[in-house]
N, C-alpha and C positions, 0 to 999 in steps of 0.2 A: 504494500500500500504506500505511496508513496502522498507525502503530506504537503499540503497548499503552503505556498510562501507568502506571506503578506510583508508588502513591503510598503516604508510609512511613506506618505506624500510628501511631495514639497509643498508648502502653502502658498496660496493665493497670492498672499503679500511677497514673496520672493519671484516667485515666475511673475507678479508684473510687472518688476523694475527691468526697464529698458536695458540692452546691453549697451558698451559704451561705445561711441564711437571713438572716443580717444584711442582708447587701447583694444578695441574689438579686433585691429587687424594684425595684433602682435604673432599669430601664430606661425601668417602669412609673410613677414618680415624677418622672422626666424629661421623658416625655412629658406628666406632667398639668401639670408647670411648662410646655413650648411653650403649652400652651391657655391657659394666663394666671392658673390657679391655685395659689393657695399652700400651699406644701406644710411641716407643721409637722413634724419630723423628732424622733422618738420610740423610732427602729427601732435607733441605735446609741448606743454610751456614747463620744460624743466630747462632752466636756465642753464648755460655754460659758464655764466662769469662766474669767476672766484667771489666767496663770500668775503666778508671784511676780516681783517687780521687774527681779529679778537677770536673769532670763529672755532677755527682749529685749536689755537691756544686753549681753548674753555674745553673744548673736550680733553684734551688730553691733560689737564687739571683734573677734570672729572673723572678721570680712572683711578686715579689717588684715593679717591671717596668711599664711604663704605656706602653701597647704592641699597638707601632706605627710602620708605614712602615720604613723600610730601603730601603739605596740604591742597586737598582736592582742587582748590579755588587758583593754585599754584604757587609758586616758594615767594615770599614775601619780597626777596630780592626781584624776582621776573616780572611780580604784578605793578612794585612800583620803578622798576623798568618801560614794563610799559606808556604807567602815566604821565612821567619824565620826555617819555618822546613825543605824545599827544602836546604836550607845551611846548617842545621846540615848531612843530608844523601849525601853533599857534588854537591848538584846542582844548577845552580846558577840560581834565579825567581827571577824580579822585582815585587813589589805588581802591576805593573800597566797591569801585562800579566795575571794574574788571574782574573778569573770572577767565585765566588762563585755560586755553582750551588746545583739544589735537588737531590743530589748521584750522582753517576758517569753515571748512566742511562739517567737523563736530560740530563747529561754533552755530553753525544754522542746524542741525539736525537737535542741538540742545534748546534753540531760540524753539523752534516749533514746535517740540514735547511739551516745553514749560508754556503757550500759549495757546496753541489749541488743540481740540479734541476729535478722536476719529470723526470723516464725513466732512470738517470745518474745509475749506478753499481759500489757497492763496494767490493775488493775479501777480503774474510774473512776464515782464516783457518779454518776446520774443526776436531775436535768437536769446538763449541763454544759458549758459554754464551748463553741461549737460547732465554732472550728477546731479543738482535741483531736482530732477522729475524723480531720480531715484530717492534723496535724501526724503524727499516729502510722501513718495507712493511708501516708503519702509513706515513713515508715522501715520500712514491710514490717512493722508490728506490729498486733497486733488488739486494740484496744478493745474489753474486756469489761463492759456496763454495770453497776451496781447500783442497781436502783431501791429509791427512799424506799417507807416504807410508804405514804405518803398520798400520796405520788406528787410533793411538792416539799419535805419537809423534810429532817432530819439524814439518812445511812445507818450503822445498825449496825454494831457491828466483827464480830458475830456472822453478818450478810448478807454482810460481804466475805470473812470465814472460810470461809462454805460456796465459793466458788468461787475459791478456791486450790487451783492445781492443778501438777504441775511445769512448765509453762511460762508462770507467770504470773510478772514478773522483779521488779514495781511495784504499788504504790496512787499513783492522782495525785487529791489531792482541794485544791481551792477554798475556802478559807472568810477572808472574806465571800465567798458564793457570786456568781457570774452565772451563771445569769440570775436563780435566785431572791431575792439578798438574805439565805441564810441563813448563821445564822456558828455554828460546832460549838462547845461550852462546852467549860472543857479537860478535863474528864473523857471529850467523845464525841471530842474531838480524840486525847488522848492515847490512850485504846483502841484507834483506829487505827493513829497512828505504833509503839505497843508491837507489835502485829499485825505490822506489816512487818518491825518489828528480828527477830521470833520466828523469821519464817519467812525472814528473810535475804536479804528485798525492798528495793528501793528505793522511798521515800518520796517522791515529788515534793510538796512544799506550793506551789501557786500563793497569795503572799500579797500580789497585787498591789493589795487593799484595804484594807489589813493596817487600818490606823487609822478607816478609814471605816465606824465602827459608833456606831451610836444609843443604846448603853448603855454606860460604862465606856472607857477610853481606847485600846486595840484589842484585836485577835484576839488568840488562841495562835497562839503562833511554832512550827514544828520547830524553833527552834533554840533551845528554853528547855526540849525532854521531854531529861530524863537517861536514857540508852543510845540514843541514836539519833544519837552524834555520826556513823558509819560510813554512814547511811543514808540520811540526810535532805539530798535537796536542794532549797533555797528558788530560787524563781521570784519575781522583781521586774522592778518597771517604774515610772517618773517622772510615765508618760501619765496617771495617775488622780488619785492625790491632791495632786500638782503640775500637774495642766490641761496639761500635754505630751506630749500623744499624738502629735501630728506630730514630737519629735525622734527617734520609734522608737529611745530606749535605755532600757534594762532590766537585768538583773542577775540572774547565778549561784551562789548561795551553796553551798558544800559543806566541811565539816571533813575530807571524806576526800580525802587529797592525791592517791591515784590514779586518781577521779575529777575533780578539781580539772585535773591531768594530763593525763589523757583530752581533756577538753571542751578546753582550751586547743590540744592540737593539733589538736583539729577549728575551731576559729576560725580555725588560720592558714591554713585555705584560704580565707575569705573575706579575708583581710587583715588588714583593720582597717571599725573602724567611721568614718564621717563627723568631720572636727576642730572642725565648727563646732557639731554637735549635741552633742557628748560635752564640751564649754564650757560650754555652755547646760544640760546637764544637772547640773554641779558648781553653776551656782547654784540652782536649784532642790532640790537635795539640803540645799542650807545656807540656805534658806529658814527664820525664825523659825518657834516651834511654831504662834505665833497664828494662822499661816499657816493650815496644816492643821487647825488649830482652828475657822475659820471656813470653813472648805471645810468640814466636817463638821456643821455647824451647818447650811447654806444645801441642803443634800440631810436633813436631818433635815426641817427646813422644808419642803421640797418634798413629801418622802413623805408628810407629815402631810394636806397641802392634796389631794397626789393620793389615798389614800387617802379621802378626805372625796369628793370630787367624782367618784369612781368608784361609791363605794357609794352613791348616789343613782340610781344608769341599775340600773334593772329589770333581773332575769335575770345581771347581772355579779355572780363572786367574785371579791374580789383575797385575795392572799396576802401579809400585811404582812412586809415587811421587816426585819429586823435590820440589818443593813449595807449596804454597796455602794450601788450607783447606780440603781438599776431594782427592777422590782417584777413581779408576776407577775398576771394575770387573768384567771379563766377567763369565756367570755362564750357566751352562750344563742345558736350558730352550728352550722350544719349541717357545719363546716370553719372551721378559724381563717388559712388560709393563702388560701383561697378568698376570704376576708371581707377581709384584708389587700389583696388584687392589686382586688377590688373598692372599696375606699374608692380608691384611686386612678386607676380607669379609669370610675366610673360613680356616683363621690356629691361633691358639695362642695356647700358653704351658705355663701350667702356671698362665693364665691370660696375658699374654703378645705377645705381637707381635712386627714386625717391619715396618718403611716406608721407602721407597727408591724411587729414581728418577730415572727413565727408560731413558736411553740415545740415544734412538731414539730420542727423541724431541730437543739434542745438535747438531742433525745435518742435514743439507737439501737435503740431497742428498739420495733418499728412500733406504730404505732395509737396512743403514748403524743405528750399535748400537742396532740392534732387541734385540740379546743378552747380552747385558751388562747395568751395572747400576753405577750410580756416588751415592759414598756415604758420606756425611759430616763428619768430623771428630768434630763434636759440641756438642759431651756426654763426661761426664769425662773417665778414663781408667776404671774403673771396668764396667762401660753399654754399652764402645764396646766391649768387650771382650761377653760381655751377649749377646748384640746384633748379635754377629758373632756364638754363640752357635744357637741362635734363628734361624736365618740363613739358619744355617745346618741342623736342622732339619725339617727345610721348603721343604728346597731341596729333604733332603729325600721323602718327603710327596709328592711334589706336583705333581698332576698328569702327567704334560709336561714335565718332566723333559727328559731329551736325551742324556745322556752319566751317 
């Protein structure tokens, strides 16, 4: 007699988080590296610059240390680290409204536990950070998109008005954007954040690029609009404009202490964060301005060179950047995710190829971004310039191509 197997499900909530398209096509990149090709990696914003001195220095301090828990909220050194730097960029953090978080990704996946409840919707521009649909599908909420008019720039406060509805709890908007690069002026900013204080929403501002813009010395902050002390919670992280994305910490700002509250007892179920990363992230928070100065300069550079070297391949639109890291490109393809998994299993020159991120996956609303791709700006200037040669002659080549 041979006995029934039962085997347990996956749940609802895990099959319907989106795969990613960042990293969906790693398998197919893998393999073109076995075959002895090199692969220029375009497809994620993990930056190439070296972090700030302090960086390395602090970990290797931290090996000295006998690695015990910290407090959940983060080591008292990091938190008023943090608020130290919010007064150099001219905004004013108490340490006691900070609660260290794992990247800015915790940082929203904790903001949404602590404020709303399965079922509750939050409107979120479209394109947008592509784990958002997962961070929010994993807390039972639905992500409600708002697309741009043109399909990659600002969203109106007037387009997020119409779909306010009673179980919308949040706005979470990006600026500097990813995937786009685009940054809301403060008048498109603040017509938002006043939108949510109106209707008694929480504000998520992800301003994990807060500095990394191309005109003038950074973004609008939520924490510089007057009446939005109750609403506004900032999303931070060290990975972008300090080059430290591998210590995964980031940062929760909020003036309203009952959320401040909130999120601190949802930490202490993970503990604490790592002692040697949360070391490493105080030097890098007290990194000179030049620092970021010149981070911002070397992605100025780059957009300018990729910019140039895109609009020379035939049939390509790019969408110039304002901030952030990356840029956007619509390209003459029958499918832009199709053309992606194909430059890796069936085109190199050379020896070489490229990876790119298909921008369908930046947004929820189907059929939008088929044609276009988000490309990091995180090779020096001579491997974009090679990389956008490569490109072209992809395009050439590939079969779907359609204009």
């Amino acid at each position: 007699m041979v006995e029934r197997t039962v085997v347990p499900r996956i749940s609802v909530r895990a099959a319907s988080i989106p795969p990613s398209p960042i990293r969906g096509l790693v398998p197919h990149a893998e393999a073109a590296k076995a075959r002895g090709i090199r692969v220029i990696h375009l497809n994620i914003g993990q930056p190439d610059l070296p972090p700030p001195p302090g960086v390395p220095a602090a970990l290797a301090a931290a090996a000295t240390q006998r690695p015990t828990y910290t407090p959940s909220r983060g080591m008292t050194e990091l938190v008023t680290a943090w608020a130290r730097y919010y007064q150099r960029v001219g905004l004013t953090v108490e340490p006691e409204q900070v609660i260290v978080t794992g990247g800015a990704s915790e940082a929203l996946s904790l903001a949404v536990l602590a404020t709303t409840d399965p079922g509750d919707r939050i409107l979120v521009p479209e394109p947008f950070y592509a784990p958002y649909q997962g961070i929010l599908t994993a807390a039972g909420v639905e992500l409600v998109p708002v697309p741009s008019p043109d399909g990659y720039g600002p969203v109106s406060a007037d387009a997020v008005r119409e779909r306010i509805s009673p179980r919308v709890r949040g706005i979470l908007l990006c600026s500097p954007s990813n995937p786009t690069g685009v940054v809301y002026d403060r008048s498109q900013f603040e017509a938002l954040a006043v939108l949510a204080s109106e209707h008694g929403l929480s504000f998520y501002s992800d301003e994990t690029y807060r500095e990394i813009v191309f005109s003038g010395s950074r973004a609008p902050s939520a924490l510089e609009i007057p009446g939005l002390e109750s609403a506004a919670i900032v999303l931070d992280s060290v990975s972008k404009r300090f080059n430290a994305c591998g210590l995964r910490i980031g940062a929760l700002i909020s003036r309203n202490p009952d959320i401040v509250a909130a999120v601190a007892q949802l930490a202490e179920l993970r503990l604490s964060l790592p002692l040697p990363a949360q070391l490493a992230a105080v030097a890098a928070l007290e990194a000179p301005d030049t620092y970021v100065h010149e981070v911002v300069a070397t992605y100025r550079r780059r957009r300018d060179i990729a910019l140039t070297a895109l609009a020379r391949i035939p049939g390509v639109r790019v969408i110039p950047p304002a901030g952030a890291l990356y840029l956007v490109a619509e390209l003459p393809v029958d499918d832009a995710e199709r053309f992606a998994v194909w430059l890796l299993t069936d085109f190199q020159l050379d020896g070489e190829t490229v990876m790119v991120a298909p921008l369908a996956g930046f947004y929820a609303t189907p059929g939008f971004g088929r044609r276009a791709i988000r490309i990091a700006l995180v090779q020096p200037e001579e491997l974009l310039q090679r990389a956008a040669r490569l490109l072209g002659e992809a395009l050439a080549r590939y079969p779907g191509r359609t204009g």
